[in-house]
N, C-alpha and C positions, 0 to 999 in steps of 0.2 A: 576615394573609397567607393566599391559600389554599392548600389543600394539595392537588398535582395527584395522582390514582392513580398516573402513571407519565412519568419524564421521560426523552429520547434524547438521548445527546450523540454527535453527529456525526450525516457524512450521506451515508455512501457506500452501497455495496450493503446492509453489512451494517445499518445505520441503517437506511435506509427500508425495507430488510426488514420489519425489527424496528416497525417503525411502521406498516403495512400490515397485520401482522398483530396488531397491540395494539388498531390504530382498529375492526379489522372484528370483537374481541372487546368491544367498547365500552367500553372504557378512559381512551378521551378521550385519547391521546397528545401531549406538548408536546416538540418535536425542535428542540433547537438545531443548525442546520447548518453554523455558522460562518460570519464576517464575506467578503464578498465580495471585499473589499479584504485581504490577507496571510492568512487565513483558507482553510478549502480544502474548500468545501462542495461535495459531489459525490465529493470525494477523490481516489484517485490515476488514475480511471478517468476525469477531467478533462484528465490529461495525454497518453490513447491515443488516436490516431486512430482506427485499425480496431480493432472487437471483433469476433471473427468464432466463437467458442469460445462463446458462450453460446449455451445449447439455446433452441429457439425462435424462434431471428434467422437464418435461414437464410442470407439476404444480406448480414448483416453488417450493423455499424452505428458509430456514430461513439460513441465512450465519453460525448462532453457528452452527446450526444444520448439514449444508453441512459438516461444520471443522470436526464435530463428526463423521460423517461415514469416510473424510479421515482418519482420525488417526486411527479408527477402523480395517480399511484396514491396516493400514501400519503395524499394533499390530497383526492383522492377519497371515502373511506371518513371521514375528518374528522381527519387529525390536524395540528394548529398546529404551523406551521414558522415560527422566530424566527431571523433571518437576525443572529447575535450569536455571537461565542466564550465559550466557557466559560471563566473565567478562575481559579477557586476552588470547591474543592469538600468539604461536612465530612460525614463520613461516623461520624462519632464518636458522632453520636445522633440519636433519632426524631423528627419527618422528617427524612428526608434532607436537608442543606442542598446549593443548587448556586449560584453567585454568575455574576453576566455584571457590565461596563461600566454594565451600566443599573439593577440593585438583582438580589435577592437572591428565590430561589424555593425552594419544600420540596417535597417528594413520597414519598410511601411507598415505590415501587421507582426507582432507575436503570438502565437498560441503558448500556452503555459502548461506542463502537461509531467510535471518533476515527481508527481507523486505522492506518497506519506511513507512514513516506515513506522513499525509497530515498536512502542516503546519494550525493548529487553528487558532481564532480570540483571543480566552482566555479570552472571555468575558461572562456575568453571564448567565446562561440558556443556552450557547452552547451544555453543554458537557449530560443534562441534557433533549433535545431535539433533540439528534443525532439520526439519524434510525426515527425520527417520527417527520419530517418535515425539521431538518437539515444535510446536507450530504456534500462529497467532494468529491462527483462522478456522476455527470450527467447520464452518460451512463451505473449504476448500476441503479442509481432511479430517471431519468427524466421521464419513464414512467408512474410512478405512480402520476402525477402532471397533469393530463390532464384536459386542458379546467382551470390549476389552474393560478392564478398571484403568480411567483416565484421573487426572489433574486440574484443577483448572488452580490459575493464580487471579485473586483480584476480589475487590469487593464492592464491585462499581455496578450500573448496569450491566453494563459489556459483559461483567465477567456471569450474569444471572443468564444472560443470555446466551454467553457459549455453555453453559453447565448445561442448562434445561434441553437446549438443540440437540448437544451431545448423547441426553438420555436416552434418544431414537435408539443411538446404533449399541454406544456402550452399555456394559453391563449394571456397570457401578461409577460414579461421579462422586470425586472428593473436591470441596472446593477449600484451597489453603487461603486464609485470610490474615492478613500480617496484627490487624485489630483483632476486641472483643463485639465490635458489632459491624454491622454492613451501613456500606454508606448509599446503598443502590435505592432508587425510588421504590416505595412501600407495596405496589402493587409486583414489582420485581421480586422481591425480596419473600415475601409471601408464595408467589407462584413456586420459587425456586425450594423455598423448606416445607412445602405441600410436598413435595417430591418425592415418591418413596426410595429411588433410584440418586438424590443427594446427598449428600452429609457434608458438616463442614467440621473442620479446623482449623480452631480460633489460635489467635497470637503465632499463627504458624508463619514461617521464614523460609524459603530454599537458599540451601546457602552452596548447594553443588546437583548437577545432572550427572547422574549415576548410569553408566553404559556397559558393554562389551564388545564396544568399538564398534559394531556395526550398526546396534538399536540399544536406545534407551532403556531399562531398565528399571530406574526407582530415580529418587533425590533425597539428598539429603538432607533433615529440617531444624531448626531451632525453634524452642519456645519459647519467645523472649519475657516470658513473663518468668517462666523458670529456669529458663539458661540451659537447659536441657536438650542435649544433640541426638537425633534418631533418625533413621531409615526408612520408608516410606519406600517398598514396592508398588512400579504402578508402566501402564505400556506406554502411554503418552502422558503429554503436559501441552496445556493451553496458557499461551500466556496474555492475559486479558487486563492490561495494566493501563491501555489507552495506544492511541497513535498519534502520532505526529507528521505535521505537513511537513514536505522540503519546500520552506515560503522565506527562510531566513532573507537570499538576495533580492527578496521583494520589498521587504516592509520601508518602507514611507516613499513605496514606487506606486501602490494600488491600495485599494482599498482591500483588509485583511479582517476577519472575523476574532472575537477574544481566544481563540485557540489557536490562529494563525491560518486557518481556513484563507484561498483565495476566494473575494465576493463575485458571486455573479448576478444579473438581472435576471429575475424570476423566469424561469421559460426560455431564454438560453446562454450562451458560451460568456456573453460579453461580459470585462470585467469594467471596473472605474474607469477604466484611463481608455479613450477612444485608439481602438485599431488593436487593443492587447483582450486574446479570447483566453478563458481557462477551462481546460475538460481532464476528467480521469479523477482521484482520490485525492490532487491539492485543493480539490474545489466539492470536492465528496466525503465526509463524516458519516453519511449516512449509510449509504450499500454498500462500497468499498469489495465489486467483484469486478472480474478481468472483462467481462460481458458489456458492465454498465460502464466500464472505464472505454472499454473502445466504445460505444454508444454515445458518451458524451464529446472524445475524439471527434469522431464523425461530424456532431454537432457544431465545437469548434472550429474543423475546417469549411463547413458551408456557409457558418458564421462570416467567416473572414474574407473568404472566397466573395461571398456578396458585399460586405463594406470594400473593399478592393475596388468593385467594378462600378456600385456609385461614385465612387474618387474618380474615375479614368474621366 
């Protein structure tokens, strides 16, 4: 089997970053993107319509379409992209093992680079209204709601913080709460019902995204306290219920945070286990944009790029 200098799992910002700048150090990079099919190569910025926050796109652009010029880029300078999920990975000894559906690869570094995804509601017309009225990102597409009455779901921080953001552009902010009180830190939770622009509703449930096939429209709600089904016009929904890392084929490979976070060393890429770097949102809870994901990309390939060349 050969042993590649350096392998990339996943394939969002922070991946092709990280691949971009590994091919243009001559590393030969080999990027598993994930299967096309249930797989989610490009990542969460497959699911935005507008990107209009990234430096450089003055006019904005379509998230698939951003993915497409990175990969393009990364295909550019040479690095092999294998359209496969990673499915197992052993980190326990040199090379690195990394396992797909199709047999089994070694490498002296891995970069880690799989992502998070926003936890759903999984209810009817979500998935089917995403990018056109329904999101889980304020500060990708709170702009485009102005002067609108939005949604948000959740009663966490998160969700204190896409309501209040959102008050910039929208007119009016409903926050639907599934409790009778907020579980969000008290200085949150305060900022948020100062708000003249919030209101909430308590014991609220969506139990369907309401459309006309092209934009969202309303949802549908239960009050579980009184069992009472109602309709709720509104132009968007934010859905603020938490995110989750794709860290599942890591754990008891690296060192992982109580949420699944991959750890890294304060100041940069490196994870636990020597020669394995992680960048982009499986190792970001905190900023979780397309900007700081390629950023931290970058970071993980100069990372590895340098423990490489002390090994040689």
């Amino acid at each position: 089997m050969n042993t590649e200098n350096l392998i990339i799992i996943g394939s969002g910002p922070a991946g092709y970053t990280a691949a971009i700048y590994a091919a243009r150090a001559e590393l030969k990079p080999l990027l598993f993107e994930g299967e096309r099919l249930g797989g989610n190569p490009g990542g969460q910025l497959m699911l935005t319509t507008d990107v209009e926050n990234f430096p450089g796109f003055p006019d904005g652009l379509l998230g698939p379409e951003m993915m497409e010029k990175f990969k393009k880029q990364a295909e550019r300078f040479g690095t092999r992209i294998v359209s496969e999920d990673v499915t197992r990975v052993d980190f326990s000894k040199t090379p690195l093992s990394v396992q797909t559906a199709s047999g089994a690869y070694a490498a002296h570094a891995v970069i880690i680079a799989t992502g998070a995804g926003a936890l759903w509601l999984g209810v009817p017309g979500e998935q089917t209204y995403q990018g056109h009225g329904v999101s889980a990102c304020a500060t990708c597409d709170g702009f485009f709601f102005k002067d609108k009455h939005v949604l948000v779901v959740g009663g966490g921080d998160a969700a204190m913080e896409e309501a209040t953001f959102l008050t910039k552009f929208a007119s009016r902010v409903t926050v639907l709460v599934r409790k009778d009180s907020l579980r969000a830190s008290k200085i949150m939770q305060e900022r948020a019902q100062k708000d003249p622009k919030i209101s909430f509703a308590w014991n609220t449930e969506v139990k369907e995204v309401l459309g006309d096939g092209k934009k969202m429209t309303g949802v549908r709600v239960l009050n579980n306290k009184t069992n009472e089904e109602g309709e709720m016009t509104a132009d968007g929904l934010f859905v603020a219920i938490g995110h989750k890392p794709n860290s599942e084929i890591f754990k008891g490979q690296i060192e992982l945070d109580a949420k699944g976070y991959v750890v890294t060393k304060p100041g940069t890429s490196a994870t636990s286990v020597e020669g394995v770097f992680a960048g982009g949102d499986v190792a970001d809870y905190r900023y979780r944009q397309a900007v700081t994901a390629a950023g931290t990309g970058c970071m993980a390939a100069l990372d590895a790029e340098k423990w490489l060349a002390a090994r040689e």
